[in-house]
C-alpha positions as a Python dict, from the first residue, in 0.01 Angstrom:
ca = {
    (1, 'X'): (0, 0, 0),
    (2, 'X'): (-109, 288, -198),
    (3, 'X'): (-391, 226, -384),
    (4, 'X'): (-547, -46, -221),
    (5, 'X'): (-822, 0, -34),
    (6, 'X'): (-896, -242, 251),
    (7, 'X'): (-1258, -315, 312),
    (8, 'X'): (-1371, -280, 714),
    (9, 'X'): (-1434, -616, 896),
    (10, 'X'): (-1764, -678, 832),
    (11, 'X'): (-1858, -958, 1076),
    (12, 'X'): (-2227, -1026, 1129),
    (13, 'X'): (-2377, -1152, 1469),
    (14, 'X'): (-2627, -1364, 1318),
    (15, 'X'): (-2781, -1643, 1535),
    (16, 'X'): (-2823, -1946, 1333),
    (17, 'X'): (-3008, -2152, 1563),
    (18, 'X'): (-3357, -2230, 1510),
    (19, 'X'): (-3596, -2122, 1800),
    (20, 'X'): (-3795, -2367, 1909),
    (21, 'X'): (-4201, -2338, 1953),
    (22, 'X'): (-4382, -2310, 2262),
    (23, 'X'): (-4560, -2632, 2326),
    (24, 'X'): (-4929, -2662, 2353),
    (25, 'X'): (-5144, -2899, 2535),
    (26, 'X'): (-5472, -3067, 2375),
    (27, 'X'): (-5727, -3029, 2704),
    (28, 'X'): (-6044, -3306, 2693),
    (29, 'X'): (-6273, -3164, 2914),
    (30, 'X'): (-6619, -3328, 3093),
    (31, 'X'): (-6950, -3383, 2956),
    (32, 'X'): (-7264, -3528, 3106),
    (33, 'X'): (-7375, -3681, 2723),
    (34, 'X'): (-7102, -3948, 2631),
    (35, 'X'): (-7053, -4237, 2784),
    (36, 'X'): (-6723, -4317, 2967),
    (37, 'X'): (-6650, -4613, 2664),
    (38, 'X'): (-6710, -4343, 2408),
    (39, 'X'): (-6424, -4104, 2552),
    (40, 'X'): (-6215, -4375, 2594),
    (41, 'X'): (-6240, -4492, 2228),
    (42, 'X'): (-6199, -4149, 2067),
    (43, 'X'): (-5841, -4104, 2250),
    (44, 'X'): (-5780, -4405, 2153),
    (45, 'X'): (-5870, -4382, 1765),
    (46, 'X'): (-5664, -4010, 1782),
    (47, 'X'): (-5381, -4103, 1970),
    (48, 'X'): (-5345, -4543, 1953),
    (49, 'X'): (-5276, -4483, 2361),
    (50, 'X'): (-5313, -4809, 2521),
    (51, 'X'): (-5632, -4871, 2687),
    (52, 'X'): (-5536, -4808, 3041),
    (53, 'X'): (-5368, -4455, 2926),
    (54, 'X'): (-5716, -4393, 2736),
    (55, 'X'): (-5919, -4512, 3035),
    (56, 'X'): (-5713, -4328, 3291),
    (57, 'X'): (-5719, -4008, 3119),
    (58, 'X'): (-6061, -4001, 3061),
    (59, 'X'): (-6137, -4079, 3455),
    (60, 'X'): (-5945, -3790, 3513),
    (61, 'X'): (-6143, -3567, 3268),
    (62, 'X'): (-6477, -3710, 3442),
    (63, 'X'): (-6315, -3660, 3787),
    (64, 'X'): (-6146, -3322, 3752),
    (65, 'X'): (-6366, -3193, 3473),
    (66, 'X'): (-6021, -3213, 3241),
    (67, 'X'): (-5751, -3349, 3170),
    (68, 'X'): (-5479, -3302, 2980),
    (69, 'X'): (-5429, -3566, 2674),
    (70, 'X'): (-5182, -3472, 2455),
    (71, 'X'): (-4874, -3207, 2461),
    (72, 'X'): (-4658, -3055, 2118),
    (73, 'X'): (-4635, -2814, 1868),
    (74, 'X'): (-4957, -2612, 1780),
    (75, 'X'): (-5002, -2710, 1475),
    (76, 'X'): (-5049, -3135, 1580),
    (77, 'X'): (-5248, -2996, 1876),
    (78, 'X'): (-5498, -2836, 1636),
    (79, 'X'): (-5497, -3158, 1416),
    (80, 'X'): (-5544, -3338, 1745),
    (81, 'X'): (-5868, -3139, 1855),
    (82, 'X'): (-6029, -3141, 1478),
    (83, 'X'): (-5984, -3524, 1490),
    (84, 'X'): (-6161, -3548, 1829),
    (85, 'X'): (-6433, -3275, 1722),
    (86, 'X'): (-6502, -3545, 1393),
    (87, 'X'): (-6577, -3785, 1554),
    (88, 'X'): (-6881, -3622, 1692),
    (89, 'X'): (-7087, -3772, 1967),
    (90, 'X'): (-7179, -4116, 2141),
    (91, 'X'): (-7440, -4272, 1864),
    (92, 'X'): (-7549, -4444, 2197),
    (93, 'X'): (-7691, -4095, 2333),
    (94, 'X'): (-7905, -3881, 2120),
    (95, 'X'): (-7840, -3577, 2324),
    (96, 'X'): (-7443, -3640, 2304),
    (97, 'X'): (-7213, -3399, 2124),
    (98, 'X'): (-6868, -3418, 2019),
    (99, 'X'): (-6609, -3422, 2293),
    (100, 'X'): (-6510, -3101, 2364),
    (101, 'X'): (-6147, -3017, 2354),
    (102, 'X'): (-5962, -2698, 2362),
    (103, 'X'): (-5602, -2627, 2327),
    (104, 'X'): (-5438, -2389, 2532),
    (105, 'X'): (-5043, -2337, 2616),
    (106, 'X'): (-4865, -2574, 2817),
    (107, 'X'): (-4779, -2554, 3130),
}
């Protein structure tokens, strides 16, 4: 028609799906300062774990030097290691420290 203009097709790739985050993994490594009961209590205060999950994964830990306690998004893994940090170190053990964990990707 004269007169009319026709606009050009104007689709759009878009990509509305949401990308999903790389996990992390929340890494409880060894110490010579806190006793066995201590670790196991700590994972169990941050994570509620049953007490053969929190027992076996800190005999790894001791065994292997780490072990791997918890796996998600970066942000819970960071909340994860600050709740382990605060709860510092076996009041049984002058010498003790907090736990140390570190977070790294997962595997």
């Amino acid at each position: 028609m004269p007169g009319v203009e026709t606009l050009p097709d104007l689709e759009e790739a878009t990509d509305t799906r949401t990308a999903r985050q790389s996990p992390y993994s929340v890494i409880l490594h060894n110490d010579d300062f806190n006793s066995t009961i201590f670790v196991a209590t700590v994972l169990y205060k941050v994570f509620a774990y049953p007490q053969l999950k929190c027992i076996t994964l800190m005999m790894e830990a001791h065994k292997t030097g780490r072990a791997v306690v918890w796996t998600g998004s970066l942000e819970v893994a960071e909340l994860k290691v600050e709740q382990i940090h605060s709860c510092g170190g076996d009041p049984s053990n002058p010498k003790a420290t907090p736990l140390h964990a570190t977070i790294e990707p997962a595997a």
